[in-house]
C-alpha positions in Angstrom: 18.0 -26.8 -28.0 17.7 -23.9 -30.0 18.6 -24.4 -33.9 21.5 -23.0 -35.2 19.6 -20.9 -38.5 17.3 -19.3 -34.8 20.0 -19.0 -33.1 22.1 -16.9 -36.3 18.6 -15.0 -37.2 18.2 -14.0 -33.3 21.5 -12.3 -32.7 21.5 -10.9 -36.2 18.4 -9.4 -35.2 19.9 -8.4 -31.6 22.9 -6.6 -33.9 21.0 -4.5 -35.9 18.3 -3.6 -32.6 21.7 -2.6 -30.8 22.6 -0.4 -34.3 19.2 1.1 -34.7 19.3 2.3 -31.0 23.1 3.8 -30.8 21.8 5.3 -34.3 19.0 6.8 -33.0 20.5 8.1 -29.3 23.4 9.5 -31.3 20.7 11.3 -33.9 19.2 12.6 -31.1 22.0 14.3 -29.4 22.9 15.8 -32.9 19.4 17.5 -33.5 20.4 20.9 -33.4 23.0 20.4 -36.3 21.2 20.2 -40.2 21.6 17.3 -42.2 22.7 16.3 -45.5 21.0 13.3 -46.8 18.3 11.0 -44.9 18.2 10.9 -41.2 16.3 7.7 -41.6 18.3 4.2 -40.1 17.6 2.5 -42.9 17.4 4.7 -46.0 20.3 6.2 -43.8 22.8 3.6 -44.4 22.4 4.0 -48.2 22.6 7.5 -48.0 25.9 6.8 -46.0 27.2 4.3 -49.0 27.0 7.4 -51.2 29.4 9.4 -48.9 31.4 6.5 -49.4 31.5 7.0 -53.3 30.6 10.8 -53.4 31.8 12.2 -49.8 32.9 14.9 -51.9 29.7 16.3 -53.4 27.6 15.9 -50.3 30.4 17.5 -48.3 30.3 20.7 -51.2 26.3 20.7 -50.8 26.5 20.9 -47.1 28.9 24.1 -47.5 27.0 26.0 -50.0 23.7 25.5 -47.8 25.2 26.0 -44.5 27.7 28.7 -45.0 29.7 29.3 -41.7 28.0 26.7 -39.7 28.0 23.3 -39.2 26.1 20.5 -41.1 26.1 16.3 -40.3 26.6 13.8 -42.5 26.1 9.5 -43.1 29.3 8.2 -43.7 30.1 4.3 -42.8 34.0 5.8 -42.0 32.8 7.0 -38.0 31.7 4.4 -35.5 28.7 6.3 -34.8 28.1 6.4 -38.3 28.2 10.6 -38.5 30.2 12.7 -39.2 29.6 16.7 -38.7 31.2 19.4 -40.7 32.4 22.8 -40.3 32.4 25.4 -42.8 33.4 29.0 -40.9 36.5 30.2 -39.7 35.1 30.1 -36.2 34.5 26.9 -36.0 37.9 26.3 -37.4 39.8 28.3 -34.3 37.5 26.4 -31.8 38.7 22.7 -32.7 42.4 24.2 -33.3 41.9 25.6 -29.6 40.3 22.3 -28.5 42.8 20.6 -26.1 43.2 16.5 -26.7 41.2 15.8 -24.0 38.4 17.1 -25.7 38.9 16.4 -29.2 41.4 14.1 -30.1 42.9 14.0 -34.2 44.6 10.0 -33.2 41.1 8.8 -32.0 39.2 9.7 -35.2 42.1 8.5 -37.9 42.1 5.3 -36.0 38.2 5.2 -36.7 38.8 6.5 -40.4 42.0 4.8 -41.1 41.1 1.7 -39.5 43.8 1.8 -37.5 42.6 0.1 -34.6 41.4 -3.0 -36.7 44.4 -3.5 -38.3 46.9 -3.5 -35.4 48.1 0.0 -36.2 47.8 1.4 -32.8 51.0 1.2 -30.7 50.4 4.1 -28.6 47.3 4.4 -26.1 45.1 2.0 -26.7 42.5 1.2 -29.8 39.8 3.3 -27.6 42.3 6.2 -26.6 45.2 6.3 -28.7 47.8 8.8 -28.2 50.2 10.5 -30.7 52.5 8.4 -31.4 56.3 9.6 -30.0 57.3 9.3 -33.5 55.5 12.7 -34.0 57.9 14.6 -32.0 60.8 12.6 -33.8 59.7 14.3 -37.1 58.9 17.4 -35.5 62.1 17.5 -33.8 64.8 15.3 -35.2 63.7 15.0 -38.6 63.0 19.0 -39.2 66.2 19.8 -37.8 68.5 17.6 -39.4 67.5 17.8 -43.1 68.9 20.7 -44.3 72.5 19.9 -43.3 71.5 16.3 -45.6 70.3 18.6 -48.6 72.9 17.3 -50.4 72.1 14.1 -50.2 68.2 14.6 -50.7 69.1 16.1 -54.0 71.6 13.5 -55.1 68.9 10.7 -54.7 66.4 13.3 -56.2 68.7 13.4 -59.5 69.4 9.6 -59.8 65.7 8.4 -58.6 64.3 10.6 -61.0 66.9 9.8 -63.9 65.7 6.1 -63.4 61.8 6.9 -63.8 61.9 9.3 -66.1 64.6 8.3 -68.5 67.8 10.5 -70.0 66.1 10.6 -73.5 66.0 13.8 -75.7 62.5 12.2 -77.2 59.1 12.4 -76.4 58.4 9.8 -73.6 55.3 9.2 -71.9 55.5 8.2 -67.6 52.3 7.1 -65.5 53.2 10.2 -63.3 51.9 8.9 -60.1 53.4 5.5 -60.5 56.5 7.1 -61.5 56.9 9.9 -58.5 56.1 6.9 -55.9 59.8 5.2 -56.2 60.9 9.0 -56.7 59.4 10.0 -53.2 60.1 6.7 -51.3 64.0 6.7 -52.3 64.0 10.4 -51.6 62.4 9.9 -48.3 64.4 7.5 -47.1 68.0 8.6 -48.1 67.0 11.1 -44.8 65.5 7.9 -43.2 68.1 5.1 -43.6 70.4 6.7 -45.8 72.6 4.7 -48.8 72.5 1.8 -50.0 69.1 0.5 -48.5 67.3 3.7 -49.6 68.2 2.3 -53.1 67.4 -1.6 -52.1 64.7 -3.4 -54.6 63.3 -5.4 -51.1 62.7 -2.5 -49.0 60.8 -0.1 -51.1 59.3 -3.1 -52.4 57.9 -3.8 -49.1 57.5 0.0 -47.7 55.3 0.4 -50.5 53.4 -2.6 -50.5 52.2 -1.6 -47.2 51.4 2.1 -48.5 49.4 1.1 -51.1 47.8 -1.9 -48.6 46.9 0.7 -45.9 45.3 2.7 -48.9 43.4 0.0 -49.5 42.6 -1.2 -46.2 41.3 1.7 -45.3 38.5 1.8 -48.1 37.2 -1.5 -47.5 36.8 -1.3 -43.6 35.0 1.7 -44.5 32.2 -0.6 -46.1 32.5 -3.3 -43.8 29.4 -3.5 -41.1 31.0 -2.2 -37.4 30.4 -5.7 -36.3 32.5 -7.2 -38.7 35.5 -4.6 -38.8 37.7 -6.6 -36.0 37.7 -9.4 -38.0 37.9 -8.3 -41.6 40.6 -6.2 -40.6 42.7 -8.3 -39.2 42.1 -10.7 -42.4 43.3 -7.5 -44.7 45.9 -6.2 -42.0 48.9 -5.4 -44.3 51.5 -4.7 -40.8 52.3 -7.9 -40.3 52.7 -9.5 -43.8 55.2 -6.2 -43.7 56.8 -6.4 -40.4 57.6 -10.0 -41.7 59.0 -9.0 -44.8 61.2 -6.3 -43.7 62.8 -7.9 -40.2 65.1 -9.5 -42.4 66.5 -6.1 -44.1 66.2 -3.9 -40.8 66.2 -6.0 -38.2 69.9 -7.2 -38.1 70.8 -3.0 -38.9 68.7 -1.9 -35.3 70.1 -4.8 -33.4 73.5 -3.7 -34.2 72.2 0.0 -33.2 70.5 -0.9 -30.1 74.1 -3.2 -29.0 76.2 -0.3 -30.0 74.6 2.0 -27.7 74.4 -0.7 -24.9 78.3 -1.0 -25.1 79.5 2.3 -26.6 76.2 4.9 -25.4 74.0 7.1 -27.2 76.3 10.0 -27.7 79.3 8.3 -29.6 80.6 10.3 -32.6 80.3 7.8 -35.3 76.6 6.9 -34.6 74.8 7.6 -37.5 72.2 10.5 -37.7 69.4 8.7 -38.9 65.7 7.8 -38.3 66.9 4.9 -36.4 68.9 6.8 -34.3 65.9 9.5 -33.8 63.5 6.9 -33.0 65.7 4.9 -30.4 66.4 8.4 -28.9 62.7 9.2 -28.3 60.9 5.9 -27.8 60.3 4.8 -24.1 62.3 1.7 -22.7 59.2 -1.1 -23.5 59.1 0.2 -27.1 62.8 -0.3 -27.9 62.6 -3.4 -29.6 62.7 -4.4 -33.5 59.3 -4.9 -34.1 58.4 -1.5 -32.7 61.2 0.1 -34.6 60.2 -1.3 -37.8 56.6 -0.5 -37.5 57.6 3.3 -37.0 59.7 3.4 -39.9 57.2 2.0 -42.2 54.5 4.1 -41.0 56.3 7.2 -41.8 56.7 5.9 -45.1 52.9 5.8 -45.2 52.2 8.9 -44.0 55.5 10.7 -46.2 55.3 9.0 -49.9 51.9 8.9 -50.0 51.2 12.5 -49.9 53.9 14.1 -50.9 53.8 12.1 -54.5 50.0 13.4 -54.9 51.1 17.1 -54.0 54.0 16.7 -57.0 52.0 15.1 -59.3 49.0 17.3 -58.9 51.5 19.9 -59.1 53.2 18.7 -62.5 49.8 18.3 -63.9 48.4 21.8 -63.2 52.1 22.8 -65.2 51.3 20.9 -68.2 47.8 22.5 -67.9 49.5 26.0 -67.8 52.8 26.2 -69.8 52.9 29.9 -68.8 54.6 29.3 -66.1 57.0 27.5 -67.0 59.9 29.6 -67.9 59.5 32.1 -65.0 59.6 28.7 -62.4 62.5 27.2 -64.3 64.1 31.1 -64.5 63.6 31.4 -60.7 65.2 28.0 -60.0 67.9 28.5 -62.1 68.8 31.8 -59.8 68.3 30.3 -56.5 70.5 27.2 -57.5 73.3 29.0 -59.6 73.5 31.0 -56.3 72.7 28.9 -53.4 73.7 25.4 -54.5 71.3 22.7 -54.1 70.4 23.9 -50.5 67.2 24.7 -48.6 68.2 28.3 -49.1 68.1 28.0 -52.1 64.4 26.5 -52.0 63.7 29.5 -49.6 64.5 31.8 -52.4 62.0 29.9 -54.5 58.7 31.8 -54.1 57.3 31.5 -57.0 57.6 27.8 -56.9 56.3 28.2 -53.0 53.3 29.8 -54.5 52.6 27.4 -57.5 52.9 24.3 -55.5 50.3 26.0 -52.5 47.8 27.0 -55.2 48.1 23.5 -56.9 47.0 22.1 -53.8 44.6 24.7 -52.9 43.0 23.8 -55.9 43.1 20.0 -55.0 44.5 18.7 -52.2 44.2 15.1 -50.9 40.5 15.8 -49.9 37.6 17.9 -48.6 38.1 17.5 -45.1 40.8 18.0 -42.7 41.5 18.8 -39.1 38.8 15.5 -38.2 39.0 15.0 -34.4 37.0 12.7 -32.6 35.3 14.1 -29.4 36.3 12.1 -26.2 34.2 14.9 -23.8 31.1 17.0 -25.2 32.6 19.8 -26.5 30.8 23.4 -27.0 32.0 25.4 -29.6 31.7 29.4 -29.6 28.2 29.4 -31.3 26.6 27.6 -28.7 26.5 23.9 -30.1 27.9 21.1 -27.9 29.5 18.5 -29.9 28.6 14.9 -27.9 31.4 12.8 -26.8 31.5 9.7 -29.4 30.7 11.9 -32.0 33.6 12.8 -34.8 33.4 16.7 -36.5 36.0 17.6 -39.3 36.0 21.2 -41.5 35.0 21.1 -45.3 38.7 22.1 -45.9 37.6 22.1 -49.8 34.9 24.2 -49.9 36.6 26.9 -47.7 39.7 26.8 -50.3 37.2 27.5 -53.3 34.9 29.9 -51.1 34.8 33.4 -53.5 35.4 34.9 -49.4 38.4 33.9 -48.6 40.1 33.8 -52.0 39.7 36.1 -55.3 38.1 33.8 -58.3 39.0 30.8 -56.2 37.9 28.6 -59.1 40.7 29.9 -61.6 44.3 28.3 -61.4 46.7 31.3 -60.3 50.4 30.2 -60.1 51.6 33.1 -58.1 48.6 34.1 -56.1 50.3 33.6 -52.8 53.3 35.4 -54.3 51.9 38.6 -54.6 49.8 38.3 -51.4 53.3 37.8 -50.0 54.9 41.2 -51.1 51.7 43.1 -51.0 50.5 42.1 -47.6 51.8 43.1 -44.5 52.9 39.9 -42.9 52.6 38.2 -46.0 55.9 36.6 -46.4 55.7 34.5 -43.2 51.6 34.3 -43.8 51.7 32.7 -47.0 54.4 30.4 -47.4 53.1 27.1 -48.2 54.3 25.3 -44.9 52.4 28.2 -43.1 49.6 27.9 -41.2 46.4 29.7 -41.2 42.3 29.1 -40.8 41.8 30.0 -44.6 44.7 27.1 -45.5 44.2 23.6 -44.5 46.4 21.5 -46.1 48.3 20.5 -43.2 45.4 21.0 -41.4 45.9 23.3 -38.0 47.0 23.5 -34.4 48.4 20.8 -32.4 47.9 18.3 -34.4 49.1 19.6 -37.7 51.0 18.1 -40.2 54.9 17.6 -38.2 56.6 16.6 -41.4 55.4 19.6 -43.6 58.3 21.5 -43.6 60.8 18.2 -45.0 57.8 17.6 -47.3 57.6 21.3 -48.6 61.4 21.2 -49.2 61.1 17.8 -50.6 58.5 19.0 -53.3 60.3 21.9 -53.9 63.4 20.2 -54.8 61.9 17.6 -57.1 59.9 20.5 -58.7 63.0 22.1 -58.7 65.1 19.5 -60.7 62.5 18.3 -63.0 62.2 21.5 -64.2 66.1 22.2 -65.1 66.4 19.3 -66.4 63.0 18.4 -68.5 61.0 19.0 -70.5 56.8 18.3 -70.1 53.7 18.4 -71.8 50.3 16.4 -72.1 50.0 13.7 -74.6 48.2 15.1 -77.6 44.3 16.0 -77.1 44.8 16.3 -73.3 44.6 19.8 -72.4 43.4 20.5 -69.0 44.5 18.7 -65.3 43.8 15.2 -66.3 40.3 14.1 -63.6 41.3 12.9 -60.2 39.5 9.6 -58.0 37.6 10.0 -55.2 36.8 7.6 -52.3 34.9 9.0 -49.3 36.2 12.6 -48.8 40.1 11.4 -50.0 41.6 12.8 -53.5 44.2 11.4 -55.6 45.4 12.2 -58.6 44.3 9.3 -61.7 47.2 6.5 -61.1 47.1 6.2 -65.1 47.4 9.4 -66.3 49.9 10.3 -68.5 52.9 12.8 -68.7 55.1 13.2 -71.4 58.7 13.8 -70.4 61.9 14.3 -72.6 65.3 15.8 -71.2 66.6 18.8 -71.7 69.8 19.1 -74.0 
């Protein structure tokens, strides 16, 4: 009988022959594409810790030495443990051409996100998801029925915010992040689930527990061996400790939903125009169940607080960096309101704030990739290069938003820059609205599988933007002068949870 320490030692050393040899066959199928860092297995793993830590910087070398072509990269975020990177425009319009047979957006953010070692994977399967049918929900639903429920986005808006940043004609100081996170997620889900639950301590308790768990989650699987991902992940899973938390809130509320329209049908009058609604009305007949309902809802939350509170606060930061703006936005808004009402025409009529908000997050963003697809079928892009099925290729979003090419002195903060492309350009004014989408802009990333919800999130921003400006006053605390310095983890951006805003309200 074999001991138990020979037995461990043997298929330990089994693991890492099988690693070394998918490392290698992989390596070799990527020869024709430069790297950054060691191509070494061993020295190769540390090199991919440091994209873990530093994705950022390695991701800026690769652009400034490979200018319009592609370069590959270590990271420990990929099952094959590579990632290649874009950096021309061309290569941009090939993967937004590439159909989802080819290259799929769903495959690689369940490899990235760990999706499919947590059990977040409810359409496809964990080795070919699909998008998820809540997609067209947002793209459909959702973006259709929010401006008629302006109103009620901008009474929750004005009472969220009252709550987090006070009614106090004095100096006050708010950790902005922490503070636009409640702001966001009441928001977001006065659209979703309406009054009084968008208000309830429980549910954003628990829609924002699983935010900030899924945040989490993410970064660890990306240091955890491959081997070991399965069952670390579902140790660290945050869905079910928040499917369990919440059935007691929403359950009882989508049972009544899903007997009403058993007994009464779809297309009653009184049936409430809500997320619940949206998702019963697109999801397929063996996912109309609670559990499925519930995981839907608090995904979106994911996907929708998360961002949208980074954008804001990146936003409100680069405005207490640059005071100048201040009274032209607040002037603007004024305008557009006194005319419009609280509507989404009147955030239309808001251009200047359009153009502030896109050159905040041109500046920043949420990270120095986007548009990362996973290639299901070897893919040839229009240089000649074939991209090997298994293999994951994103753009260097970042360096293209900061390339002196594409934008005039793209390191210097310029409030209206998109503004006065927009009335100087022909074109412009559709071209260069923020929720627009264009190979030079990558926010929302591009083609199929862009961003659905940008155009509620734009609005959204706007609006907060909007009201915080009429209604208070900001500044840094004393000595701060400049965009207080983000975090980074892996190629991701968020603003500094702790940094400091000080708010007072307007009399």
């Amino acid at each position: 009988m074999i001991p138990l320490t020979q037995a461990i030692a043997g298929t330990f050393l089994l693991w890492i022959l099988h690693q070394w040899y998918a490392f290698e066959t992989m390596k070799r199928k990527l020869s024709a594409i430069p790297t950054i860092g060691s191509s070494n297995f061993i020295l190769g793993y540390f090199h991919s810790l440091r994209f873990a830590f530093n994705g950022h910087e390695l991701v800026a070398e690769g652009y400034k030495k490979y200018p319009g072509g592609l370069f590959k990269l270590r990271t420990p975020a990929t099952t094959s443990g590579w990632i290649i990177v874009g950096s021309g425009t061309e290569i941009v319009e090939d993967i937004r051409r590439g159909s989802s047979d080819h290259l799929s957006f769903f495959a690689a953010m369940s490899d990235s996100h760990g999706s499919r070692w947590v059990g977040g994977i409810r359409d496809g399967s964990n080795d070919s998801p699909t998008e998820p049918y809540h997609f067209d929900v947002v793209r459909l639903s959702l973006t259709r029925s929010f401006p008629s429920r302006f109103d009620d986005i901008c009474d929750e808006i004005s009472a969220s915010v009252g709550d987090m940043f006070g009614h106090s004609s004095a100096w006050n100081g708010v950790p902005l992040v922490r503070s636009l996170v409640p702001v966001i997620a009441r928001t977001t889900n006065r659209l979703f689930i309406g009054l009084p639950l968008c208000r309830d301590r429980e549910f954003l308790s628990g829609t924002q527990r699983f935010t900030s768990g899924r945040v989490a989650t993410a970064n660890v699987l990306q240091l955890v061996p491959g081997a070991l991902k399965p069952l670390v992940g579902k140790l660290i899973s945050p869905v079910a400790t928040a499917l369990r938390e919440l059935e007691p809130i929403l359950g009882p509320i989508i049972r009544e939903r899903l007997h009403q329209d058993a007994v009464q049908g779809a297309e009653r009058a009184d049936r409430p125009k809500d997320l619940i609604s949206w998702l019963l009305d697109f999801s397929p007949p063996e996912k109309r169940n609670v559990e499925d309902i519930i995981f839907r809802i608090i995904s979106l939350n994911f996907v929708s607080v998360h961002t949208t509170s980074i954008t804001i606060a990146n936003a409100l930061f680069d405005l207490a960096a640059h005071p100048k703006y201040l009274a032209p936005l607040r002037a603007e808004a004024e305008g557009a309101v006194e005319q419009y009402g609280w509507t989404k025409e009147a955030m239309n009529k808001m251009r200047g704030l359009d153009s502030f908000l896109k050159e905040s997050s041109r500046m920043r963003g949420t990270g120095s990739t986007s548009m990362t697809r996973k290639v299901l079928r070897d893919f040839t892009l229009s240089n000649g290069i074939t991209l090997p099925a298994g293999s994951v290729v994103g753009i260097a979003s970042r360096g293209l938003h900061h390339d002196s090419e594409k934008y005039e002195d793209p390191l210097k903060f310029d409030g209206f820059r998109f503004l006065r492309l927009r009335e100087k350009e022909e074109g412009g004014e559709l071209k260069y609205q923020m929720v627009s989408l264009h190979h030079d802009y990558l926010l929302f990333g591009h083609g199929r599988s862009a961003c659905p919800g940008r155009f509620f999130a734009v609005n959204e921003a706007k609006a907060v933007m909007a009201h915080i400006l009429l209604n208070y006053d900001i500044k840094f605390p004393e000595g701060v002068t400049s965009h207080p310095a983000g975090k980074w983890f892996s190629a991701s951006y968020t603003p500094h949870p702790s940094a400091q805003l000080l708010v007072r309200k307007r009399v």
